[in-house]
C-alpha positions in Angstrom: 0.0 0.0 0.0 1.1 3.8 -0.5 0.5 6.8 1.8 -0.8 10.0 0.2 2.5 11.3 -0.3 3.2 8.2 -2.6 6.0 6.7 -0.3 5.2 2.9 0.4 3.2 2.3 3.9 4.8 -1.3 3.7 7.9 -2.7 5.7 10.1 -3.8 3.6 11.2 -7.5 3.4 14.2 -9.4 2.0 13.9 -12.9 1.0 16.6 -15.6 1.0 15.1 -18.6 -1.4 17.2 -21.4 0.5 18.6 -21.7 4.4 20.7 -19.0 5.8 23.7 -22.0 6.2 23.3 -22.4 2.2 22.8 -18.9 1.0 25.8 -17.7 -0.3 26.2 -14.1 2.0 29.4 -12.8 1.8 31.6 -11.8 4.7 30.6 -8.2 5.8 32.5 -5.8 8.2 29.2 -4.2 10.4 30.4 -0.6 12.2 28.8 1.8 14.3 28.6 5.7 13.7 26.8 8.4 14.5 26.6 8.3 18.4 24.1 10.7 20.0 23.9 10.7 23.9 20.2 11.3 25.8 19.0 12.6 29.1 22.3 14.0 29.6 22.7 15.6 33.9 25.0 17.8 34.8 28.0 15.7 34.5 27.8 15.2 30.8 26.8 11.8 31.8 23.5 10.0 30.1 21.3 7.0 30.7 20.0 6.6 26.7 22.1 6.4 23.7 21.3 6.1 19.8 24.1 5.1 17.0 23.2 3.8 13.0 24.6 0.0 12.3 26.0 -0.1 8.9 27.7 -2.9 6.4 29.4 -3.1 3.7 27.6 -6.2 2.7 24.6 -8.0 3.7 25.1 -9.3 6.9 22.6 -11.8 8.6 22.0 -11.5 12.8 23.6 -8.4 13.7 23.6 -8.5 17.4 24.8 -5.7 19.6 25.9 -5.9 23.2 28.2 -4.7 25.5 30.7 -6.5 27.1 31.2 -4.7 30.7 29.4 -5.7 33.6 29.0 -1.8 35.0 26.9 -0.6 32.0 24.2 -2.9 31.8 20.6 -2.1 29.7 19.0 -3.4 26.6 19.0 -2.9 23.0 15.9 -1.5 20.6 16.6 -4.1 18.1 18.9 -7.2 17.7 19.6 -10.0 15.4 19.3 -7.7 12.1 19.6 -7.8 8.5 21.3 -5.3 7.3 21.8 -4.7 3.7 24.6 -1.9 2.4 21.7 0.8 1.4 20.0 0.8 4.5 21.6 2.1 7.4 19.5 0.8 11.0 19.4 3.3 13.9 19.4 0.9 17.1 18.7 3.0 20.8 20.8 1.7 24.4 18.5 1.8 27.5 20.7 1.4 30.8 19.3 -0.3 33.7 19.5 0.1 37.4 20.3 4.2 37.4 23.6 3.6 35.3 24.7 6.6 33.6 27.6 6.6 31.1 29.2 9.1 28.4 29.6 8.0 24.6 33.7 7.0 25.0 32.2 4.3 27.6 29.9 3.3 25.6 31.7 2.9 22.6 34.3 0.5 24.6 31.7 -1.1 25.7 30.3 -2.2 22.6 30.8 -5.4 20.7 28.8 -6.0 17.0 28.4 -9.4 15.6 27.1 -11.1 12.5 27.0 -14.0 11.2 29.6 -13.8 8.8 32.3 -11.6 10.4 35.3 -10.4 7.6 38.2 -12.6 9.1 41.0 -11.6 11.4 43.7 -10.1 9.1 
């Protein structure tokens, strides 16, 4: 269906005709950018965080997480398909009062996929 504007009201799918084992996805090198800190106090310090997930190729189950016990929270999405052209915006929520600035964060952070580009 199309809005009045003419844009498509539709999410858009991708479709893989055989098993993600037997598709042949090539390896893809998935970065985060674009880091924008919320509900910032008066240290500088925030509890919310947004950044956009891109890849140079498809790449299947993009996870984010982060690997240090002191800056614990949730994801807005995980497990994603990203595809070169479209660039996902994916928003942190800390738990438990935490608050944290975007150098933390960032060192904190660990991206995955299902076809990492292999160690050099």
């Amino acid at each position: 269906s199309s809005s009045s504007s003419g844009s498509s009201m539709a999410p858009v799918a991708h479709f893989f005709p055989t098993n993600f084992k037997d598709a042949s996805i090539p390896y893809a090198s998935v970065e985060a950018s674009d880091f924008i800190l919320s509900d910032i106090d008066d240290d500088g310090l925030g509890s919310s965080l947004s950044f956009t997930v891109t890849s140079n190729n498809t790449a299947a189950f993009v996870t984010a997480e982060t690997i240090f016990a002191d800056l614990p929270g949730r994801f807005s999405d995980n497990g994603l398909l990203l595809v070169p052209s479209e660039p996902q915006v994916i928003t942190f929520e800390a738990t438990k009062d935490v608050r944290f600035n975007i150098d933390q964060f960032t060192a904190a952070l660990t991206l995955r996929n299902l076809k990492p580009n292999p160690a050099p």
